[in-house]
C-alpha positions in Angstrom: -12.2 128.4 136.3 -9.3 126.4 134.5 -11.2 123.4 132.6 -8.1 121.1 132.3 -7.3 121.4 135.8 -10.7 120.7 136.8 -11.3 117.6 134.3 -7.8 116.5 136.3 -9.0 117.0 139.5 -11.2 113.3 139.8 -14.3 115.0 140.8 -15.7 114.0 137.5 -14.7 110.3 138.3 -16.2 110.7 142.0 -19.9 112.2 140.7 -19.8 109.5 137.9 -19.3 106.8 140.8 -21.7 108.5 142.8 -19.2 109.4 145.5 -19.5 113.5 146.5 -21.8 114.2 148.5 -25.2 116.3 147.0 -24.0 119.5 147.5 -20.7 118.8 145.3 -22.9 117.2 142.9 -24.8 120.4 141.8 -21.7 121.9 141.2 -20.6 119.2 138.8 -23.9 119.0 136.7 -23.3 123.4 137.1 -19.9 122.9 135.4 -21.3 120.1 133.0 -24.3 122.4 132.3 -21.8 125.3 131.9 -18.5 123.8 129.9 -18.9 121.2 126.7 -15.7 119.8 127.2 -16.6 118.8 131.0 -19.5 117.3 129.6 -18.0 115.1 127.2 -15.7 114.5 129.6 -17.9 113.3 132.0 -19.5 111.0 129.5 -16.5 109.5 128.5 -15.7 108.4 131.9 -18.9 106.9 132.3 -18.4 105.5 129.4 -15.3 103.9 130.0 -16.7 102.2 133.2 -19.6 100.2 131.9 -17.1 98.9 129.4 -14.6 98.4 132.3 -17.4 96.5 134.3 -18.9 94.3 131.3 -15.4 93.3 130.8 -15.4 91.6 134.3 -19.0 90.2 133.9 -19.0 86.5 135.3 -19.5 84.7 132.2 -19.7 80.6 133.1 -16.5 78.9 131.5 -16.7 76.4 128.5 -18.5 73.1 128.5 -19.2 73.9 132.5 -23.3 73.2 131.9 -22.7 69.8 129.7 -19.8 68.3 131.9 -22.8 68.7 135.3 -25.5 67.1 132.8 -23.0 64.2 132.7 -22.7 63.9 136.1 -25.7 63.9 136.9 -26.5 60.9 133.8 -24.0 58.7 135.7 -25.0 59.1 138.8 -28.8 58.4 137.6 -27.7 55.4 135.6 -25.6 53.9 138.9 -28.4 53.9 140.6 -30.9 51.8 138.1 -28.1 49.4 138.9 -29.5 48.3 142.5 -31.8 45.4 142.6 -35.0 45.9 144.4 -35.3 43.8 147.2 -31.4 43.9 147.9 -30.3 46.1 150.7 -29.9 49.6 150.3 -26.5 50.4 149.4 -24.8 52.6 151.7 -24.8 56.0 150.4 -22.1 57.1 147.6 -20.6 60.4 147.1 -20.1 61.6 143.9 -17.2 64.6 143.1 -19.0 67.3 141.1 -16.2 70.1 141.0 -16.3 70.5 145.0 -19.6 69.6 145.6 -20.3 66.4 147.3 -24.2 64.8 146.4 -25.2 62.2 148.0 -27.5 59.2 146.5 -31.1 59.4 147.2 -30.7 63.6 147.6 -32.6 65.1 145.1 -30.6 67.8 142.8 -31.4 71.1 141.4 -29.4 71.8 138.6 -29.6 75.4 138.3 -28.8 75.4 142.3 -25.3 73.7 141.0 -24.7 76.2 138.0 -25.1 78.6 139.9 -22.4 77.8 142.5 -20.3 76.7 140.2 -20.1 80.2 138.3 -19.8 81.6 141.5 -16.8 79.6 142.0 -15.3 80.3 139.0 -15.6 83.5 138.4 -15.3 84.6 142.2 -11.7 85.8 141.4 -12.8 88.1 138.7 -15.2 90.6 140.5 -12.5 90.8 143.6 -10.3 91.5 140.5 -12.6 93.8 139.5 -14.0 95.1 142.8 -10.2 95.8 143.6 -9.7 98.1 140.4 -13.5 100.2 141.5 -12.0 101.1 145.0 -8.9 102.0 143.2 -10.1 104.5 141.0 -12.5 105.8 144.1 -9.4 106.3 146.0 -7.2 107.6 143.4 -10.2 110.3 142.4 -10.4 111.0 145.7 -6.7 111.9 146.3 -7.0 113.7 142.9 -10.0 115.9 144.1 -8.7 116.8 147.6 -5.3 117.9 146.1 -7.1 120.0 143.3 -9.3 122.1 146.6 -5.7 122.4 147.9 -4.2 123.6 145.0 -6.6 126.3 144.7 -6.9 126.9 148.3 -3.3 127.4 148.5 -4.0 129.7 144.8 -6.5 131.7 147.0 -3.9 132.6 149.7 -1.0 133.5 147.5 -3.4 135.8 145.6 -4.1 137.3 149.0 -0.9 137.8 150.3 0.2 139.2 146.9 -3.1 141.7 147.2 -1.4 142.2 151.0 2.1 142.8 149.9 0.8 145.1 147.1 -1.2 147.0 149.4 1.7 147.2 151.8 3.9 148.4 149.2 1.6 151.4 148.4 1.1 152.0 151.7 4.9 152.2 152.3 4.7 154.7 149.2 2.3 157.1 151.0 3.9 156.9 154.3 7.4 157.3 152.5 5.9 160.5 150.5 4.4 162.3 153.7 7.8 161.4 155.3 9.9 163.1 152.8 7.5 166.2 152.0 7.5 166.4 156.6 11.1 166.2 156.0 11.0 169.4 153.7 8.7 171.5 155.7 10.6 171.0 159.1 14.1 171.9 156.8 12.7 175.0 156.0 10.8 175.6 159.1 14.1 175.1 160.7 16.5 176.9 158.0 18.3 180.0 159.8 18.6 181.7 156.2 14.6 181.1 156.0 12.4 184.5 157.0 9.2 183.4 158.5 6.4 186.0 157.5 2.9 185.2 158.8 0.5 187.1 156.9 -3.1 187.6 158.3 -6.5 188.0 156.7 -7.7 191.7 155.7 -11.2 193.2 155.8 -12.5 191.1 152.9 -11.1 188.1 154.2 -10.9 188.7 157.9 -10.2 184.5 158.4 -7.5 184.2 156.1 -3.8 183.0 156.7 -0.9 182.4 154.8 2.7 181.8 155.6 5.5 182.8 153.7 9.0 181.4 154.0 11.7 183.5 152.4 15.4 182.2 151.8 17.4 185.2 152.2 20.5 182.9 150.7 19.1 182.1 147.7 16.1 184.1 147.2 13.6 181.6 146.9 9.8 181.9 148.3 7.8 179.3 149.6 4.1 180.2 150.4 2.2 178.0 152.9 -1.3 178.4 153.0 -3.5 178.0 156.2 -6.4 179.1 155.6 -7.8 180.5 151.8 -11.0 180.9 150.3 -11.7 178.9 147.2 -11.5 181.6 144.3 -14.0 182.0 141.6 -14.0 180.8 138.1 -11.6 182.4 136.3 -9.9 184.1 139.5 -6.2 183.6 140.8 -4.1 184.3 143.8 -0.9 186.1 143.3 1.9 186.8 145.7 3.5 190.4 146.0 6.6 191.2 147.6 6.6 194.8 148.5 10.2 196.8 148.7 11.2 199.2 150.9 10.2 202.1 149.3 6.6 200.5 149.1 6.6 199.2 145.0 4.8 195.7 144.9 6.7 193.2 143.2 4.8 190.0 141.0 6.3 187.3 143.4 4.3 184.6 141.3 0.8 183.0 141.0 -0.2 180.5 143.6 -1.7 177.1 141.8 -5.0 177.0 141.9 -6.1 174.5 144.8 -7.7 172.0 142.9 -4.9 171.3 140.5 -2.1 171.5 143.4 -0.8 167.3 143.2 0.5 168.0 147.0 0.0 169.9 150.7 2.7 171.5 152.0 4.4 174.6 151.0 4.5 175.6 147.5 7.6 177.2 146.2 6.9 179.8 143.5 8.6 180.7 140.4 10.0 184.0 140.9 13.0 185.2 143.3 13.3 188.2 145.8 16.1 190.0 146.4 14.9 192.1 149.0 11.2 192.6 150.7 9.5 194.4 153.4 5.9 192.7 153.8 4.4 190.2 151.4 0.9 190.1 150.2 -1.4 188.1 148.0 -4.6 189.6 146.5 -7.0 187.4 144.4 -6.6 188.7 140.2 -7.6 187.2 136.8 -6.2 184.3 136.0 -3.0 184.3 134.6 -2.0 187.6 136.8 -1.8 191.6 136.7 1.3 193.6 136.5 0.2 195.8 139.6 -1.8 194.3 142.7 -5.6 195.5 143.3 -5.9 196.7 146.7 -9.6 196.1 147.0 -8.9 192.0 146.5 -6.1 192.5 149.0 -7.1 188.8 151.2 -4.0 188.5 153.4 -0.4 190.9 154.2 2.4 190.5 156.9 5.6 191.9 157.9 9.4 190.8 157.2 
C-alpha cells in the first residue's frame, strides 16, 4: 500500500466527516492503526476542521445587545407619556432591525437577540455550510478516483501476468515446434538409415531407434522405451562393422540430466555399420561392449 497515494485519496477527509460507510471505516482506523503518518494525517485534518468551523461560529456583531436595550427604554418611556383616563392611543409600531412590536405586547428580549443573531449571521453558516459540502464532494471525487486508479493498477498487473504467461507459452509451443521440426527432417532425410533396434533377453521390452546419416556420418539415437540404469551405470551405443568388430559409437546422457525429448545426437561418427547396439556399462564407458548387458540390437 502506497501511503502518499492513500493520504491523497480523501478517504481520510470522508471518515473524519463521518461519510464512508462502516465497513470502509474499519479499514481506515486498520490503516490509522497500521501507518503513523496516516494517523497524523488523520488528526490533522480533523484538526483543521474544528478550527475551520469555529472560524464561522455566529458570534452577535458589536453593540447589537445595547442598541435593543435602547429600544426597548424608548419605547417604555413613550408609553408613561399617555394620561390615564385619555383614550387609548391607537397602537404604534416601533422599527427594531426588522421586527415590528407593537404597544401593549409584552417583549422577551432574549426572544429578539436571538433573531437578530440569526439574522446576522445567517450568511455565515450558508458560507460555511457551502465550504462542508465542498470538501465532502471534493473527498469524494478524490476517493472514487483513487479505487479506480488502483482498480485500473489491478488489471494492468493482470494482463501483464497474461501477456507474460502468453509469452512463455509461445516459448514452449515455439520449442516443441522447432525440435518436431528436427525429428520429422530426419525422419524424412533420404541420406538418413532408419535402424530399429529391439529389446534382448535381459530387456525383452526395450526399444531404441537409431538414425544414421550416411552423408555426413552422424548418429542420432531415439529412445522408446529404456530402463532407468543404476547408480553408477551408463548406456553406450556400438556400431558393429562388417566383419563383426564393435565400434564405441558414444555414451547416451543419462535420462535425468537430458534438458530435452527427442533424438539425441551422439558424439562420435560412423563411417560404415552393419547393426547397432547399446549395452548398459560403467559410467564413463568400456573400450569393448559386454555381451551379457546387451539391452537392445538391430539391423542396417
Amino acid at each position: 500500500m502506497n501511503v502518499d497515494q492513500y493520504i491523497s485519496s480523501g478517504v481520510l477527509e470522508l471518515y473524519a466527516l463521518h461519510s464512508l460507510p462502516p465497513e470502509e471505516m474499519r479499514k481506515v482506523e486498520d490503516m490509522v492503526a497500521q501507518h503513523p503518518r496516516i494517523k497524523d494525517e488523520l488528526e490533522a485534518i480533523k484538526e483543521g476542521l474544528i478550527k475551520y468551523a469555529e472560524s464561522y461560529a455566529p458570534q452577535p456583531s458589536e453593540g447589537l445587545y445595547d442598541k435593543i436595550i435602547n429600544s426597548i427604554h424608548e419605547f417604555s418611556r413613550a408609553d408613561e407619556k399617555v394620561p390615564l383616563k385619555a383614550a387609548m392611543p391607537q397602537p404604534q409600531v416601533i422599527q427594531l432591525n426588522t421586527e415590528k412590536i407593537t404597544s401593549g405586547q409584552t417583549v422577551d428580549l432574549d426572544e429578539v437577540i436571538e433573531k437578530q443573531t440569526i439574522k446576522i449571521n445567517r450568511r455565515p453558516w450558508f458560507a460555511a455550510a457551502a465550504a462542508v459540502i465542498l470538501l465532502i464532494v471534493s473527498a469524494s471525487v478524490n476517493y472514487y478516483q483513487y479505487n479506480q486508479n488502483n482498480e485500473i493498477q489491478s488489471q494492468l498487473v493482470a494482463l501483464q501476468q497474461d501477456k507474460a504467461a502468453m509469452a512463455s507459452n509461445n516459448t514452449v509451443l515455439q520449442t516443441k515446434f522447432d525440435q518436431t521440426s528436427s525429428e520429422l527432417k530426419l525422419y524424412t532425410d533420404p541420406h538418413n538409415k532408419m535402424v530399429m533396434m529391439k529389446g534382448m533377453p535381459v530387456s525383452p521390452a526395450s526399444e531404441v531407434m537409431v538414425m544414421w546419416d550416411t552423408k555426413n556420418n552422424d548418429v542420432y539415437v531415439d529412445v522408446h522405451r529404456l530402463p532407468t540404469p543404476p547408480e553408477g551405470m551408463q548406456y553406450q551405443l556400438w556400431a558393429i562393422d562388417k566383419n563383426g568388430k564393435p565400434v564405441d559409437a558414444g555414451l547416451l546422457t543419462p535420462f535425468k540430466e537430458r534438458r530435452a525429448t527427442g533424438p539425441e545426437q551422439m558424439n562420435k561418427k560412423i563411417m560404415g555399420a552393419v547393426a547397432f547396439a547399446i549395452t548398459l556399462e560403467q559410467k564413463g564407458g568400456v573400450a569393448s561392449p559386454t555381451i551379457e548387458r546387451m539391452y537392445v540390437k538391430g539391423g542396417v
